[in-house]
Every structure is written in C-alpha cells, then in structure tokens.
Kinemage of the C-alpha trace (Angstrom):
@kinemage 1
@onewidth
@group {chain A} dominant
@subgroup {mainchain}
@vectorlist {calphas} color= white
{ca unk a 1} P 91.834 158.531 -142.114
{ca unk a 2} L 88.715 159.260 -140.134
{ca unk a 3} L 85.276 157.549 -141.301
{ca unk a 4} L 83.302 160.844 -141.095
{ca unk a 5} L 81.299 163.233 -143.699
{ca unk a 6} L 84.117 166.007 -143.069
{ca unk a 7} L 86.990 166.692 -144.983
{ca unk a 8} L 90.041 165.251 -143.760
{ca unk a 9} L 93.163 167.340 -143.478
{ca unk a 10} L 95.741 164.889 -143.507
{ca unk a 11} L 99.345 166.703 -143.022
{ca unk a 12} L 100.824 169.516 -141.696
{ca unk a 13} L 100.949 171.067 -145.001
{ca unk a 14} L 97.271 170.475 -145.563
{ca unk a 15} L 96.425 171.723 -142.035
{ca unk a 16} L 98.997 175.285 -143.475
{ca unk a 17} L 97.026 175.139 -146.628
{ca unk a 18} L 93.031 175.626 -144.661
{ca unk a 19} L 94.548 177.620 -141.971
{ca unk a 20} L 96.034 179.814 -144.401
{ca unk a 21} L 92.942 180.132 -147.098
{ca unk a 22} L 89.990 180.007 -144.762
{ca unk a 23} L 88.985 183.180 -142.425
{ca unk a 24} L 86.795 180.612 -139.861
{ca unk a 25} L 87.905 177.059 -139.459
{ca unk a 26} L 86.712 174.715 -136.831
{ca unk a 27} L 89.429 171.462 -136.826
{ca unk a 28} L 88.480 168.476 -134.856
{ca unk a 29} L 91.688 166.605 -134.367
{ca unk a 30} L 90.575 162.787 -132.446
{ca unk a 31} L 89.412 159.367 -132.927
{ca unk a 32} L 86.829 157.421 -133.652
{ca unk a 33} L 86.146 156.822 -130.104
{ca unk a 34} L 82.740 157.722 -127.915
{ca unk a 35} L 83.998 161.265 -126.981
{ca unk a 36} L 85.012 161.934 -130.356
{ca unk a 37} L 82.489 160.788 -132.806
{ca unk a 38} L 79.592 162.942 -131.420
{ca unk a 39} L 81.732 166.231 -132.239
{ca unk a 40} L 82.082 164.900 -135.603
{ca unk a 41} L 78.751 164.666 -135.637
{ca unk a 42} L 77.366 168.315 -134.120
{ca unk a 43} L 80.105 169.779 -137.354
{ca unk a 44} L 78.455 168.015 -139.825
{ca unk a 45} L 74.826 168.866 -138.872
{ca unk a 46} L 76.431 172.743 -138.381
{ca unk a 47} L 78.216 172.762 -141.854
{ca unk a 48} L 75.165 173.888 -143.517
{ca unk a 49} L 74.062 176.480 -141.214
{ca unk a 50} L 77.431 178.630 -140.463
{ca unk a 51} L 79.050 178.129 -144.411
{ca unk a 52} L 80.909 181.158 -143.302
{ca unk a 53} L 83.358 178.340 -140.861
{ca unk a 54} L 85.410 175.897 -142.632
{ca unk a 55} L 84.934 172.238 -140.711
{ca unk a 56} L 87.765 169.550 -140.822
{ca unk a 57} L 88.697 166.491 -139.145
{ca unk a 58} L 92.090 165.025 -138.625
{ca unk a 59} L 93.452 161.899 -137.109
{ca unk a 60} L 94.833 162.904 -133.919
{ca unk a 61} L 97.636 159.128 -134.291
{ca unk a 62} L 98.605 160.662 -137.416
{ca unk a 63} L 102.320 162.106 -136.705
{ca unk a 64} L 101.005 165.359 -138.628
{ca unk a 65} L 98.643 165.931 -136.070
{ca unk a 66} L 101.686 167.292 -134.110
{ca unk a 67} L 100.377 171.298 -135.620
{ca unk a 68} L 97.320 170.434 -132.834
{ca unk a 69} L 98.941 167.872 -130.491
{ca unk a 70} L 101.700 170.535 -129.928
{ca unk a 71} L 99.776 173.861 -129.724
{ca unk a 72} L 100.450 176.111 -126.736
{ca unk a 73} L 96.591 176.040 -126.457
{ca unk a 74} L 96.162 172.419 -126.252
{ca unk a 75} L 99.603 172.420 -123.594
{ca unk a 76} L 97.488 170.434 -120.773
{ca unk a 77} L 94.602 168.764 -122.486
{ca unk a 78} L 94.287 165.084 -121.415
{ca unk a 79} L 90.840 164.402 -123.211
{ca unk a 80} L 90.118 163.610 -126.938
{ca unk a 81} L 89.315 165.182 -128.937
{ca unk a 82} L 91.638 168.427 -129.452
{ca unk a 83} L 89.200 170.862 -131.099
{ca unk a 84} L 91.042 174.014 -132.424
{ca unk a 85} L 89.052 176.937 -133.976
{ca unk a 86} L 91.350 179.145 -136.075
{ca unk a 87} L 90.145 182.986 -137.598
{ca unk a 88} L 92.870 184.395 -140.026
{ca unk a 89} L 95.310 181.763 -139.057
{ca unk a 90} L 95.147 181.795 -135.293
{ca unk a 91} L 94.064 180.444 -132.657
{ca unk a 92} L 90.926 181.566 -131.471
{ca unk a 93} L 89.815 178.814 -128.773
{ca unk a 94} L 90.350 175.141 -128.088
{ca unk a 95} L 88.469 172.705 -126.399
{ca unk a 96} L 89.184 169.280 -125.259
{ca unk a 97} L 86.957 166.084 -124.552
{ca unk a 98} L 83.366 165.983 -125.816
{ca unk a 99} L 81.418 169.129 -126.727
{ca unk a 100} L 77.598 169.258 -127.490
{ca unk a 101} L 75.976 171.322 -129.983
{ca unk a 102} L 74.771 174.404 -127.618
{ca unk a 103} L 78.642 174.343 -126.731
{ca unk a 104} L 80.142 174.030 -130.225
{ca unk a 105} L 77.638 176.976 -131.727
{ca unk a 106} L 78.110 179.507 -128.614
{ca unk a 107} L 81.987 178.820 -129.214
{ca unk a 108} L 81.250 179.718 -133.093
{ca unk a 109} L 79.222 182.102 -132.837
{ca unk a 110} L 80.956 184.375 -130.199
{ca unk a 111} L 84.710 183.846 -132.866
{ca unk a 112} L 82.804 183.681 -136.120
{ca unk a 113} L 79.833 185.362 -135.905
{ca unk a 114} L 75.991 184.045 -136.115
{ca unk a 115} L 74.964 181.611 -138.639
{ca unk a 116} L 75.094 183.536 -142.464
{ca unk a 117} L 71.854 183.090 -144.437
{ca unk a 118} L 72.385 182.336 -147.964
C-alpha cells in the first residue's frame, strides 16, 4: 500500500467498483519515488477544492495495477507515475511522469469542470 492521505484502491475489483460509482475520478497509479510523491501531493491539496472528482492512489507493483499498467492510453508511457482520469467510466486523459499543480487542475478542469463551491 502507498503511505499517502488518499484512498487506496487496491484491486482490480476496487479500481471496477470507483470507476463504476464515481462520475470524475483522478487515479494516480506509482510509487513512492521523487516523480511520484509530489502528484500525490498536488491530489491531496486539490481534494477539497474540486469534491466533484474522486482522487485515488494505487500501487503501480501491485499485479492489480494491470487495469492502468495495461490501458491502451498508457500503451507507451515509460515514466511513473501512470495518472488516469476517468468520467462515467472512461478514459478521459492520462499522463505519465511528474505533473505540477497548474498541470493537474487545467487537466481537471477542462474533463470535470471548475472547482464546485459547497
């Protein structure tokens, strides 16, 4: 299991189960290595300001992981980590290798929509 404030989908099932019940999900699938752990970080400081986007980690050495390692959108990546944003079950975008917070919120806001006030 990761050592982060997200919550961890751990199998495929799981990753079924939040793809399947959540509109906007953001899944970080990695490490916890230098390109990795500052993408954990920008989701958790964004969690509170776009709670219309489900955020989720999972261990990219976990066999499970396969439902990211194996996606047609992630065919080619060679960096960690695999970030997959899903609306209604699908793929939306995916990004590979280290992403900073002006690049993780345009990527949410242009799938999800801007940050919901509540």
């Amino acid at each position: 299991m990761l050592y982060t404030n997200l919550k961890h989908i751990e199998s495929a099932a799981d990753h079924a189960k939040v793809i399947g019940d959540n509109e906007n999900v953001m899944i970080c699938c990695g490490r916890m290595g230098p390109m990795c752990i500052p993408v954990y970080g920008v989701m958790e400081e964004l969690e509170d300001e776009f709670k219309h986007v489900r955020f989720f980690d999972m261990e990219f050495d976990n066999p499970e992981s396969h439902v990211i390692r194996n996606a047609p959108e992630c065919r080619g990546f060679m960096g960690l980590p695999f970030t997959v944003y899903y609306k209604n079950g699908k793929i939306v975008k995916a990004t590979t290798s280290i992403q900073n917070m002006t690049q993780v919120k345009t990527i949410l806001e242009k799938e999800f929509g801007a940050p919901v006030n509540a």
